[in-house]
N, C-alpha and C positions, 0 to 999 in steps of 0.2 A: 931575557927573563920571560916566564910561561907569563903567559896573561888570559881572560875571556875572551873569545870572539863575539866582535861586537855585530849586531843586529838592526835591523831598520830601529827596531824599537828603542833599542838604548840612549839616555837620555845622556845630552853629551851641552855644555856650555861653553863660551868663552871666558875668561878671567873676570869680564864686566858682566856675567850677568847675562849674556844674550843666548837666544835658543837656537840649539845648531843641529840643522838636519843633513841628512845625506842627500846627494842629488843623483845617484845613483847607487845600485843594488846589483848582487850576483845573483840572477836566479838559479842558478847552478847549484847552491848550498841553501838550506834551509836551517835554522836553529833557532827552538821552543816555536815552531811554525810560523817564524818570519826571515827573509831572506839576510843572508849576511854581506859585511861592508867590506870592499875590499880597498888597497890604498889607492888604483884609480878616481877614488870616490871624490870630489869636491863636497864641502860642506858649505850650507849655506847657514849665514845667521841674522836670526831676525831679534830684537827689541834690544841693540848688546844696548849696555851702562855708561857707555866709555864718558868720561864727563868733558865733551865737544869747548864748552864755553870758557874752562878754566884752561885746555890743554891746548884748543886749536886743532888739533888732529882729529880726523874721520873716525866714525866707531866702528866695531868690527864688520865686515860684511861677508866675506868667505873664511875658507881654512884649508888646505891643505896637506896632507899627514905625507912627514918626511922618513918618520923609521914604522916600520911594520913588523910582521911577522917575519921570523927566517926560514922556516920549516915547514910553514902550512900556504899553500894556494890556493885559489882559485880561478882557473881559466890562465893557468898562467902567472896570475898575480898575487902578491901577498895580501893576507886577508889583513883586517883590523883586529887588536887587541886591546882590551880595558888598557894596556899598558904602552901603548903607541903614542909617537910623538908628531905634534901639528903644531901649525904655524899659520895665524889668523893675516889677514890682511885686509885694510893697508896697515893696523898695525900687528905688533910681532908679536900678538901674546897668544899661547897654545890655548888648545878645548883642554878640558878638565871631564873626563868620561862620570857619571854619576851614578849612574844605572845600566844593567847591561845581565845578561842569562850570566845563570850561575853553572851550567851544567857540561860547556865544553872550553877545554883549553888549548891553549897552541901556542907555539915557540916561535 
């Protein structure tokens, strides 16, 4: 499915709440003049929700993205889409993309 490519700037969470940035960037592509994320990228997340006390289990601390783009690269790699799918760890709950340019799409 087409989706936005996503950009440093895009604001992306995990299910609990936590803020999830990129740890890497393709300076190769620029879009609304910030670089864009390819699925190389690790996300790191910082303040997630996850409620520790009631579950036992760790909160989110990275993420992963397991489907990307099919059609669009860079350097090689598939870029990010608003519409791509991640996988937080150590537990298993995806980002949730929130914000991201409106202006370029890809498959």
């Amino acid at each position: 499915m087409p989706g936005f490519l996503l950009h440093s700037g895009a604001t992306a969470n995990c299910t609990h709440l936590g803020i999830a940035t990129p740890m890497q960037v393709s300076t190769q592509v620029f879009v609304s003049g910030q670089p864009i994320v390819t699925q190389a990228s690790t996300y790191g997340i910082a303040a997630c929700q996850f409620p520790t006390m009631t579950s036992g289990a760790p909160p989110c601390v990275t993420a992963s993205w397991v489907k990307a783009a099919t059609q669009v690269l860079s350097d090689g790699i598939p870029v990010l889409l608003s519409d791509s799918v991640s996988l937080c760890k150590p537990t298993p709950a995806p980002l949730l993309v929130t914000a991201t340019q409106l202006l370029v799409i890809g498959t």
